[in-house]
N, C-alpha and C positions, 0 to 999 in steps of 0.2 A: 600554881600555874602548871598547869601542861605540859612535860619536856618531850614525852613523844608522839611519834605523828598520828599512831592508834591512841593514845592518851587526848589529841587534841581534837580527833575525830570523835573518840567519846562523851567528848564536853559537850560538840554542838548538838550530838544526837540528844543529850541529857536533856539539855535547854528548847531544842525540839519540842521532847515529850512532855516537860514540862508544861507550857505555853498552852498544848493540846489538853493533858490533864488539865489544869486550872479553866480551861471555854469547857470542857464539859462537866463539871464541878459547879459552874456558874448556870448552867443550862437546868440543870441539877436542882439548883437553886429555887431559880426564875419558876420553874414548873411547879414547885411546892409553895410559892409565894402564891402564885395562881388561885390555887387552889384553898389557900389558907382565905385568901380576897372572897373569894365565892363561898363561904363558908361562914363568913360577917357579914354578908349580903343577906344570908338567910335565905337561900333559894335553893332546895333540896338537890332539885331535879339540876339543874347548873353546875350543881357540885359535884354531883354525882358524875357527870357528862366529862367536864374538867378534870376530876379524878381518875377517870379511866385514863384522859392521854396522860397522866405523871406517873403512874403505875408503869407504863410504858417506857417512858424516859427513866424511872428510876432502876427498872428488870434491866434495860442497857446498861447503862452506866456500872449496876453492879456485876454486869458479865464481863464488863472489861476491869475490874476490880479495882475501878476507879474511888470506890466505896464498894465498905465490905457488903457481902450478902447480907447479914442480921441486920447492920444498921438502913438497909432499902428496907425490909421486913417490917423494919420496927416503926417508920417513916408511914408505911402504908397502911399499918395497922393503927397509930393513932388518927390517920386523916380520916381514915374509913369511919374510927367509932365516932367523930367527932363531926364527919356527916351523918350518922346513924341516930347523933342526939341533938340535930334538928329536926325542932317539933312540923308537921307534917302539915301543909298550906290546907286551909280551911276553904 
């Protein structure tokens, strides 16, 4: 527990940022779920389209180093190849 008033001021800011990291962490998420959905769908162009906004949301989140740089990296490169190896609508 907390015994001083900057000790107890730090707590709430902790529990603050916590709160906010974890909604963006889940946004995070939701974005890559998206995109993994439209990608079982088998609809190139959908995925692609969806892909671009979680590209976006994942460039945020790892400037605010919510998540590191490599692991948004690494996130966007397998969504991409794994749009890249659906077969192409006839």
């Amino acid at each position: 527990m907390a015994n001083s008033a900057q000790a107890r001021k730090r707590a709430r800011q902790n529990e603050k940022q916590r709160a906010h990291n974890t909604s963006l962490r889940s946004t995070l998420r939701t974005a890559v779920k998206r995109v993994r959905q439209a990608i079982k769908a088998g609809d190139k162009a959908a995925a692609q389209v969806v892909f671009q906004e979680s590209v976006s949301v994942l460039d945020r989140i790892a400037d605010k180093k919510i998540i590191h740089k490599n692991k948004a990296s690494r996130h966007k490169s397998r969504l991409s190849a794994q749009i890249k190896a659906i077969p192409a609508s006839a």
